[in-house]
Backbone as a chain_set.jsonl record, in Angstrom:
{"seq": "XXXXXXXXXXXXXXXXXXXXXXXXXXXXXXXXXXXXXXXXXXXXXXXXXXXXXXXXXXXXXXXXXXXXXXXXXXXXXXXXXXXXXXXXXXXXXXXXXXXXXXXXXXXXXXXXXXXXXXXXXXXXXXXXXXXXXXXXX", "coords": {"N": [[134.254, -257.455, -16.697], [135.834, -257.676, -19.09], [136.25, -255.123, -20.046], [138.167, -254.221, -17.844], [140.285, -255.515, -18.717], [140.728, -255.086, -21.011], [141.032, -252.46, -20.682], [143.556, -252.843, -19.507], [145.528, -253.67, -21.277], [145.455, -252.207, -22.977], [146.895, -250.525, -21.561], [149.332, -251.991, -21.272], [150.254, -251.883, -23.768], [150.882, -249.051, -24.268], [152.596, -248.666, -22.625], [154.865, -249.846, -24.23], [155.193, -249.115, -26.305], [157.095, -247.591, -28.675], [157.599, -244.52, -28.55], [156.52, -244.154, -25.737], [158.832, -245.463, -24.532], [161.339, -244.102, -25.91], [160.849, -242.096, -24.224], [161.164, -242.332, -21.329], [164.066, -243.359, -21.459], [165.037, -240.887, -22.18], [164.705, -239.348, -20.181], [165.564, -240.987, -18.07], [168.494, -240.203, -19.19], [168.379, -237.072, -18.58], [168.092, -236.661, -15.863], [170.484, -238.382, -14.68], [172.271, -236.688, -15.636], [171.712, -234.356, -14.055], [172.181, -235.893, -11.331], [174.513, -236.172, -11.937], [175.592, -233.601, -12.099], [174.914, -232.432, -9.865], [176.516, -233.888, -7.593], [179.022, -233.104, -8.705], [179.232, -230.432, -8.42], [177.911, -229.56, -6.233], [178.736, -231.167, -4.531], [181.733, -230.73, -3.455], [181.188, -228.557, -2.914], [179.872, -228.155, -0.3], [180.878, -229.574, 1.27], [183.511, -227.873, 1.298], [182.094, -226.248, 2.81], [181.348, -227.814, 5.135], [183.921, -228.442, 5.965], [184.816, -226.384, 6.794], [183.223, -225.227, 8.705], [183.227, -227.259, 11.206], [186.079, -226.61, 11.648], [186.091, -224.024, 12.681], [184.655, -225.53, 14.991], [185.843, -227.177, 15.961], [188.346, -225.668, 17.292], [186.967, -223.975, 19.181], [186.013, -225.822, 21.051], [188.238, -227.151, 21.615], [189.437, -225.039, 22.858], [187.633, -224.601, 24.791], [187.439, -227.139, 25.984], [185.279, -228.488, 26.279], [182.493, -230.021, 24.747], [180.875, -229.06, 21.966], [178.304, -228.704, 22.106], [177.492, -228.691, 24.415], [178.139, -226.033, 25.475], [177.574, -223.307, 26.922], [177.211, -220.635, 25.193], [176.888, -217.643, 25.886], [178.139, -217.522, 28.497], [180.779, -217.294, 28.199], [184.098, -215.972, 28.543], [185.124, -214.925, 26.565], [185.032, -216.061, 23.252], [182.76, -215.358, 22.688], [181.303, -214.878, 20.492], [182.634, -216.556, 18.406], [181.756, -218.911, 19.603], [179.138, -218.736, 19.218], [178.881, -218.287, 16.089], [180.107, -220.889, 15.116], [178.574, -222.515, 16.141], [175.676, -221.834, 15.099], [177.115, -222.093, 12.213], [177.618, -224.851, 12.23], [174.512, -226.063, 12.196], [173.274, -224.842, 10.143], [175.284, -225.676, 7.356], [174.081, -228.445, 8.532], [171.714, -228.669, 7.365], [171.839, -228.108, 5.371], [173.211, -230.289, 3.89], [171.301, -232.276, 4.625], [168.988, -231.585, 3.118], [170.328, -231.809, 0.76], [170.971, -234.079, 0.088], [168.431, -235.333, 0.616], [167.83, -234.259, -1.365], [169.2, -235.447, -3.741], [168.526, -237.995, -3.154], [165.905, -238.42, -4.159], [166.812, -237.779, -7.3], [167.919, -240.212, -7.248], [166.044, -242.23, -7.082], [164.162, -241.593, -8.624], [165.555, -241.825, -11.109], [166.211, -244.281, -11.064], [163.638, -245.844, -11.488], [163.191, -244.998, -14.101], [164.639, -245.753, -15.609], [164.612, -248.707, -14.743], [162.16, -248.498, -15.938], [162.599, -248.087, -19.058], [164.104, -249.677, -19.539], [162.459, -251.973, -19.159], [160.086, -251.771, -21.008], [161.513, -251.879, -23.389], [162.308, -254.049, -23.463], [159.893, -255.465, -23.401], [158.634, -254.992, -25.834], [159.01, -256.792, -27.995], [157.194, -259.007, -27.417], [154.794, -257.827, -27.831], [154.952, -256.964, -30.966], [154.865, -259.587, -31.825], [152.2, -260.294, -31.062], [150.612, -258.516, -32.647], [151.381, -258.985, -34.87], [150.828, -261.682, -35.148], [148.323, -261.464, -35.083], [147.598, -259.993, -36.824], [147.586, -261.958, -39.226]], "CA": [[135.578, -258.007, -16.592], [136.449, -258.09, -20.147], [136.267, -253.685, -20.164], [139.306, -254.449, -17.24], [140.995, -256.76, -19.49], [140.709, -254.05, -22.696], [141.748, -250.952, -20.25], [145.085, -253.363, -19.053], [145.65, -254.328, -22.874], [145.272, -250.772, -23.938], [148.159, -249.864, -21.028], [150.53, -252.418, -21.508], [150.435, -251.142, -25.019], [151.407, -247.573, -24.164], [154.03, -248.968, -22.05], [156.067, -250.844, -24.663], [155.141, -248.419, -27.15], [158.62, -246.634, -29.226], [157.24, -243.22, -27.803], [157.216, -244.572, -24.539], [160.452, -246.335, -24.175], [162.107, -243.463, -26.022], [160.827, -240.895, -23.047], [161.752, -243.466, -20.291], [165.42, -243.166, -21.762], [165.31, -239.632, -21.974], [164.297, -238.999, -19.104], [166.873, -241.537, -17.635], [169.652, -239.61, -19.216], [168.712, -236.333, -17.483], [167.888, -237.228, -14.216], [171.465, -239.079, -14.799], [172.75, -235.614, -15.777], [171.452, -234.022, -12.664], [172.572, -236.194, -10.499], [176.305, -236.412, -12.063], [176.144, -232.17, -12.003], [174.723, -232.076, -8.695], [177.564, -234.164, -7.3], [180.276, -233.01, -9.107], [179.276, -228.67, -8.031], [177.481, -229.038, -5.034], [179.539, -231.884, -3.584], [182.67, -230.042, -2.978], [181.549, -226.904, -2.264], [178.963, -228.621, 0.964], [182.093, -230.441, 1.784], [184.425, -227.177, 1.802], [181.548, -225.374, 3.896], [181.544, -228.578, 6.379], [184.82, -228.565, 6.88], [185.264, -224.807, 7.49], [182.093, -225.677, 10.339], [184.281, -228.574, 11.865], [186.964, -226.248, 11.948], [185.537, -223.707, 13.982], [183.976, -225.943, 16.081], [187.081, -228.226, 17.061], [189.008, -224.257, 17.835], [185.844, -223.716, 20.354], [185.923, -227.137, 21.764], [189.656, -227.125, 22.188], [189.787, -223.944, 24.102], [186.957, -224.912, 26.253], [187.532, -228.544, 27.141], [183.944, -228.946, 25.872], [181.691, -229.941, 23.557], [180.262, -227.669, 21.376], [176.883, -229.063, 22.388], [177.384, -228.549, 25.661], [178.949, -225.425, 25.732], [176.539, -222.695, 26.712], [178.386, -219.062, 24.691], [176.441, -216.491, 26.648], [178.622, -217.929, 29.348], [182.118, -217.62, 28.03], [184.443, -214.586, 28.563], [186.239, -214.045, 25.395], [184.698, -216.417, 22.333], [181.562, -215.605, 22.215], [181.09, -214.406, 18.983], [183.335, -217.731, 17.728], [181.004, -220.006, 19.933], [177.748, -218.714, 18.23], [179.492, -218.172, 14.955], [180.245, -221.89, 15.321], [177.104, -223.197, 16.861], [175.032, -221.138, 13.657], [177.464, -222.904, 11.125], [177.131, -226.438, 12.447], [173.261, -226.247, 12.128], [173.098, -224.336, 8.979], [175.817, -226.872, 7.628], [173.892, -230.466, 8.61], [169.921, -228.432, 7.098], [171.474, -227.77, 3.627], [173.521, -231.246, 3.365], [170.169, -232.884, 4.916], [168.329, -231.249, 2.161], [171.124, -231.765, -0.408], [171.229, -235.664, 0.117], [167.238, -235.702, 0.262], [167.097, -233.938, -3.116], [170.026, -236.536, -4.578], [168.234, -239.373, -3.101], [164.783, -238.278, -5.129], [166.988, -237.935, -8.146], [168.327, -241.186, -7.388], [165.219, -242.908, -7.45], [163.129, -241.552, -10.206], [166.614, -242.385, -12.053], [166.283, -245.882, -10.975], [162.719, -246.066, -11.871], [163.044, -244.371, -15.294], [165.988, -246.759, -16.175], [164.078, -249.549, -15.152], [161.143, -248.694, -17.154], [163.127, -248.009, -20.077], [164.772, -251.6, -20.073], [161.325, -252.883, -19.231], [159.84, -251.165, -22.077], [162.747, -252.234, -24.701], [162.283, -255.885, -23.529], [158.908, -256.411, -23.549], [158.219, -255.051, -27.328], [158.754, -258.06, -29.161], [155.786, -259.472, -27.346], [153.577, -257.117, -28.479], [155.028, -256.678, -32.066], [154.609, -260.848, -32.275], [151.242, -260.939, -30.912], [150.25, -257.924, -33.458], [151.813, -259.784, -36.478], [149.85, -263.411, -35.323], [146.428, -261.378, -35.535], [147.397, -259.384, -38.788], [147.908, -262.826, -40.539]], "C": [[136.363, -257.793, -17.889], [136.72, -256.252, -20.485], [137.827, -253.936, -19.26], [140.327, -254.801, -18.162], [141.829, -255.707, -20.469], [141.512, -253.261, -21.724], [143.484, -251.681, -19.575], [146.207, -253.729, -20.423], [146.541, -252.956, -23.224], [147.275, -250.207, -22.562], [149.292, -250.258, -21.22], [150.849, -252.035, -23.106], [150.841, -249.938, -25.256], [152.141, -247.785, -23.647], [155.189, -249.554, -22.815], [156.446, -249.883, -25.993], [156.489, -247.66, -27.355], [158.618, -245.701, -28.369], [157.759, -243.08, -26.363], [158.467, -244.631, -23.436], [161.318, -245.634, -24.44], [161.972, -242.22, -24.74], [161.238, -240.95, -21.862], [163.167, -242.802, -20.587], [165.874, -241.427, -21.586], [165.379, -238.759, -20.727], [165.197, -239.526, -17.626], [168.09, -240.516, -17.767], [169.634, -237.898, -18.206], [168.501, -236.516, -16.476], [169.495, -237.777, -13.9], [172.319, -237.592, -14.967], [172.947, -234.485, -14.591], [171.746, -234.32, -11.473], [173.963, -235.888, -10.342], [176.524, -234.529, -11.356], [175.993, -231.86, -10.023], [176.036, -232.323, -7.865], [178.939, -233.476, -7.712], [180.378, -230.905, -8.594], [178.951, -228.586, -6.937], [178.27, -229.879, -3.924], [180.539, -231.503, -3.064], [182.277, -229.062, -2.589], [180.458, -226.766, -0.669], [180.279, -229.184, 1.33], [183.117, -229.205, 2.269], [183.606, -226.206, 3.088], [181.366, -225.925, 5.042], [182.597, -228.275, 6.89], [185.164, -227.728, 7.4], [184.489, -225.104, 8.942], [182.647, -226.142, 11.651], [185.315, -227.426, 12.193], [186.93, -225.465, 13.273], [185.295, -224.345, 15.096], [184.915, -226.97, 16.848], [187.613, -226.964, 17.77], [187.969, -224.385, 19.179], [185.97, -224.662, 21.096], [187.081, -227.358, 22.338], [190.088, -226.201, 23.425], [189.148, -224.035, 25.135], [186.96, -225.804, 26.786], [186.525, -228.994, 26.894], [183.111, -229.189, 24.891], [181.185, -229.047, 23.045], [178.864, -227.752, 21.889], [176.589, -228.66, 23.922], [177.802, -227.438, 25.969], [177.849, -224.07, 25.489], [177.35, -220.838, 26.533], [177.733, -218.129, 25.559], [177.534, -216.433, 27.678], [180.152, -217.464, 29.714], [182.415, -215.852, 28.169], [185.06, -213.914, 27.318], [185.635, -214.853, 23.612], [183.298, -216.785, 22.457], [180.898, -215.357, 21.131], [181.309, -215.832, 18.597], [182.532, -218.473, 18.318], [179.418, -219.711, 19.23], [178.032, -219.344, 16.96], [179.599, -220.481, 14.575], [178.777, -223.044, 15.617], [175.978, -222.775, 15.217], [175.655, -222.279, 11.996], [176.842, -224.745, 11.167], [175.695, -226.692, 12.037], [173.18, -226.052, 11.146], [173.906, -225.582, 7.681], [174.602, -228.093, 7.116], [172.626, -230.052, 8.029], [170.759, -228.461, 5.649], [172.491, -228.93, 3.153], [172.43, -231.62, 3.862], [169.067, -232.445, 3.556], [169.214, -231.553, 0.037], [170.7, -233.455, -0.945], [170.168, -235.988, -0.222], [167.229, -235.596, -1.183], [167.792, -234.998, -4.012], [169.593, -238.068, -4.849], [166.998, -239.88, -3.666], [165.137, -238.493, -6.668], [167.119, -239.354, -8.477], [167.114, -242.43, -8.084], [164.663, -242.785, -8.279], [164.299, -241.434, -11.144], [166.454, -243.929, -12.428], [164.865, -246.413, -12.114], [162.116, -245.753, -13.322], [163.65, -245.389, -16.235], [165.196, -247.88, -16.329], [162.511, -249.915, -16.044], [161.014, -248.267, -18.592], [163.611, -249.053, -20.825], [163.082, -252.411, -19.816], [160.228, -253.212, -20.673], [159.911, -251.955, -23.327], [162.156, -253.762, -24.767], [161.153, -256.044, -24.179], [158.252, -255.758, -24.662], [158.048, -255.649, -27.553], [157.585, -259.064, -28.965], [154.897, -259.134, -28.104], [153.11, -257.13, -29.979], [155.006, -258.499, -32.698], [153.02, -260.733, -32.1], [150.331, -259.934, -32.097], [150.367, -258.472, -35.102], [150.897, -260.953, -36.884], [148.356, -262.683, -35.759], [146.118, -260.764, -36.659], [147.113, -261.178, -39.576], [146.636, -263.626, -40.552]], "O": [[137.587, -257.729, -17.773], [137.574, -256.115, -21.361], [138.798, -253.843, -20.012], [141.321, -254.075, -18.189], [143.039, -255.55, -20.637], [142.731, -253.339, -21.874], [144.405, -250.929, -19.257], [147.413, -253.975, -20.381], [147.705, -252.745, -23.564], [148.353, -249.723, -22.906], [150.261, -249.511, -21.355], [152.045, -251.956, -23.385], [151.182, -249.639, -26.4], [153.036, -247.01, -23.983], [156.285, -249.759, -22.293], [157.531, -249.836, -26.572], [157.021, -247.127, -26.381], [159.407, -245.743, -27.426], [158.691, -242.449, -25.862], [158.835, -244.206, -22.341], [162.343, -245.809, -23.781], [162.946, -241.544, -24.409], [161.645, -239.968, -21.243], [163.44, -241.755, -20.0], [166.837, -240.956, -20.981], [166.01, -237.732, -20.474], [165.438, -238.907, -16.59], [168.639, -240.034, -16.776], [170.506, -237.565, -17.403], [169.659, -236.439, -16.065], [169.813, -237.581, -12.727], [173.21, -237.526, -14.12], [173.989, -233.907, -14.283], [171.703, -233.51, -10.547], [174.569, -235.526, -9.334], [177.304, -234.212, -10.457], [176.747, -231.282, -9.241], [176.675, -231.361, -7.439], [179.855, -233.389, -6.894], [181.434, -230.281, -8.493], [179.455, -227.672, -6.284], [178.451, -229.507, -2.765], [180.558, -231.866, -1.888], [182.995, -228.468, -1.784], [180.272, -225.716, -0.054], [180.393, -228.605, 2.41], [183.597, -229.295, 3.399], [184.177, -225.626, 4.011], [181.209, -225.22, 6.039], [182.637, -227.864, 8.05], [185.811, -227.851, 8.44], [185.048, -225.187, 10.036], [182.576, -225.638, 12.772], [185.359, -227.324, 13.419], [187.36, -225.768, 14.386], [185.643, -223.868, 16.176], [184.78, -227.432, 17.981], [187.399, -227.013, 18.981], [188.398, -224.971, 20.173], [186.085, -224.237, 22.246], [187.109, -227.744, 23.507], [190.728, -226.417, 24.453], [189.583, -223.743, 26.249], [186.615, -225.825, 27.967], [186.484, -230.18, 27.222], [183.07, -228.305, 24.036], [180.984, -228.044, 23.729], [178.298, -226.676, 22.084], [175.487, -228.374, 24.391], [178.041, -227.517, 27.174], [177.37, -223.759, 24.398], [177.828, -220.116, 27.408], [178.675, -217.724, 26.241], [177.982, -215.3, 27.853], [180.667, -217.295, 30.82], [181.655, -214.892, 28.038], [185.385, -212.74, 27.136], [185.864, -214.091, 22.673], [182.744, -217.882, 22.395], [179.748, -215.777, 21.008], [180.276, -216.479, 18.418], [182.195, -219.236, 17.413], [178.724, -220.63, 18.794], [177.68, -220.476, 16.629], [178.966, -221.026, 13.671], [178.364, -224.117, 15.176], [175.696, -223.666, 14.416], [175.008, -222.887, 11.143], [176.084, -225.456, 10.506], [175.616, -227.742, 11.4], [172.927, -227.109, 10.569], [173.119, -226.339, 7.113], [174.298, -228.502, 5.995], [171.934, -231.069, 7.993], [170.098, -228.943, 4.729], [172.807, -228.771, 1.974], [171.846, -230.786, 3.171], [168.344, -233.359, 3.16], [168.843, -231.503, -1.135], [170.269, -233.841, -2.031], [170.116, -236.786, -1.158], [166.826, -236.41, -2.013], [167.156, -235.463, -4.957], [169.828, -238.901, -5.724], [166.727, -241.075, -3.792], [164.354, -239.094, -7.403], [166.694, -239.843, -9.524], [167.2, -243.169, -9.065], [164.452, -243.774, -8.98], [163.982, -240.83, -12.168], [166.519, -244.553, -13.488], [164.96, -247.083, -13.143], [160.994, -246.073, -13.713], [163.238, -245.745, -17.34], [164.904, -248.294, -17.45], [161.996, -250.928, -16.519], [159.981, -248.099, -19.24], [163.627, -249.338, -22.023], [162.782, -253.431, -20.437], [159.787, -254.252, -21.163], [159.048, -252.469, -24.039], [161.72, -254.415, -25.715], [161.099, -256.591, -25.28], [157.034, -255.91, -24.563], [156.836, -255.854, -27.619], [157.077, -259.758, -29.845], [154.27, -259.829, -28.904], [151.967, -257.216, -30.43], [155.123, -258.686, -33.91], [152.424, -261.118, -33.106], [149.32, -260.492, -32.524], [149.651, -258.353, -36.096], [150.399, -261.276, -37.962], [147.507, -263.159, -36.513], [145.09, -260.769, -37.336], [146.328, -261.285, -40.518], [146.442, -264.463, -41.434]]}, "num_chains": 1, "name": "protein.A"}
């Protein structure tokens, strides 16, 4: 029990540790960096390739009276190119914002989790650096 005790001792001690707490932070700020760039380059330019998608796909929908979903192009006499073309975007489209959002929402978290074990870190020094001082004296 008392080997447990030592190997929980020995961790919370690498956790509060300067080293530590300064890599936490660092590690905060890019992840924080990554997220801001991601948003700020990939957000508009998934947004201008949606709405081009949408565009198409209201044109197709308008002319046929039908959903795009429902709307089988082999079928049609004159936009079938534009009903693929359309059908191809939409999918392509909702896989690389579905993958965009996943990857933002990974940053998000090991942001969160960096942050908060950066402030956890910071705080809980002065424990350590009291209970190190009481057994020097």
């Amino acid at each position: 029990m008392e080997k447990i005790e030592q190997y929980f001792d020995r961790l919370f001690k690498i956790f509060v540790d300067r080293r530590t707490t300064k890599a936490f932070f660092q590690a905060s700020v890019v992840l924080a960096a990554a997220f801001l760039i991601g948003i700020k380059d990939q957000g508009p330019f998934l947004f201008e390739k949606e709405a081009s998608a949408y565009e198409l796909k209201f044109k197709i929908e308008e002319r046929e009276g039908a959903s795009l979903e429902d709307i089988n192009c082999s079928e049609l006499e004159n936009d079938v190119a534009d009903c693929r073309l359309a059908k191809y975007q939409m999918e392509t489209v909702g896989s690389y914002i579905s993958a965009f959002m996943s990857i933002m929402n990974l940053i998000r978290i090991f942001l969160i989790v960096c942050g908060a074990g950066a402030l956890a870190s910071f705080v809980m020094r002065p424990a350590i650096e009291d209970e190190e001082s009481e057994a020097g004296s």
